[in-house]
Every structure is written in structure tokens, then in C-alpha cells.
N, C-alpha and C positions, 0 to 999 in steps of 0.2 A: 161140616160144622161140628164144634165140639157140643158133648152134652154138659149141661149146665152142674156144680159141685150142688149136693144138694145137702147142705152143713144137716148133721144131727137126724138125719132122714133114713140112715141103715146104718150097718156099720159092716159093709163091706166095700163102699166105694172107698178111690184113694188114687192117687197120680204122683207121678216124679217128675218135677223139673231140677234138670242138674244133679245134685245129689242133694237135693231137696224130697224128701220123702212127706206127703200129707195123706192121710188116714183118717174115714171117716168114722164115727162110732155116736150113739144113740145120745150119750151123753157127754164127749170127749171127742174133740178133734185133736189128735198127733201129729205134730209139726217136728221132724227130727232130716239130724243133717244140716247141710251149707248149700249157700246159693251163693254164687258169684253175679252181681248181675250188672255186666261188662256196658261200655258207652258204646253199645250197634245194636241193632235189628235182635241179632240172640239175645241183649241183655235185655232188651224191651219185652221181648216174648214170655222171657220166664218172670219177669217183674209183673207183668198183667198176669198169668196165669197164677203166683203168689197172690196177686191183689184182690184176682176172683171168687180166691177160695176165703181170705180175710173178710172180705164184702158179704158172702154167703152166708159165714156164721156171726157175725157182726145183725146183720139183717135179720137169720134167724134167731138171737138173742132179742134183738130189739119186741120182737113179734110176740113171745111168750110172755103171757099175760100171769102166768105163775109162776115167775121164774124165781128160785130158792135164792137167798144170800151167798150158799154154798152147798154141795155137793157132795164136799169132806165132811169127813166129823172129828 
């Protein structure tokens, strides 16, 4: 079983599906590169594994109760 993406939780986790590179960081999730994600079994693979890591930091945004307008200045 894989281990779960833990969005915004360190900033050295990080996975490649395809040439999909995602990168975790404290304050910045890194989404760089291309995914193909083909009508079979492979395309379904890397499409959920995309969607897991979406869902995690989606989730973990939702959760933070002080979360800033922005980040930038």
C-alpha cells in the first residue's frame, strides 16, 4: 500500500507520475511537467494518483482555520 501525500506537511515529500513531477513544501505544493492520461488501466493509475495529491491539499486548505488571502506580497 502506498503512503498517503501529506499536502503542506514537510517539504520533502514528492512523487512522479509520468512526467508529472509533484513536490511537497510547507507552504507550496509544485505541480510541474505533463501527464498524459491515456483511456486504460495506466491512464486511470496516474489520473487517481494526480487526484490524490489534488484531494490532499484541497483538504488540507479547507482545514486551516487561518488561512491568509495570500502568501505573496
Amino acid at each position: 500500500m502506498q503512503q498517503p501525500f501529506m499536502a503542506y506537511e514537510n517539504d520533502t515529500d514528492g512523487f512522479t507520475t509520468g512526467n508529472l513531477k509533484i513536490t511537497n513544501g510547507f507552504d507550496t505544493i509544485r505541480v510541474e511537467g505533463t501527464l498524459e492520461i491515456t483511456k486504460d488501466r495506466a491512464g486511470l493509475e496516474a489520473a487517481l494518483k494526480l487526484k490524490r495529491a489534488v484531494d490532499a491539499a484541497i483538504d488540507a486548505l479547507k482545514r486551516d482555520r487561518n488561512l491568509p488571502e495570500s502568501i505573496r506580497d
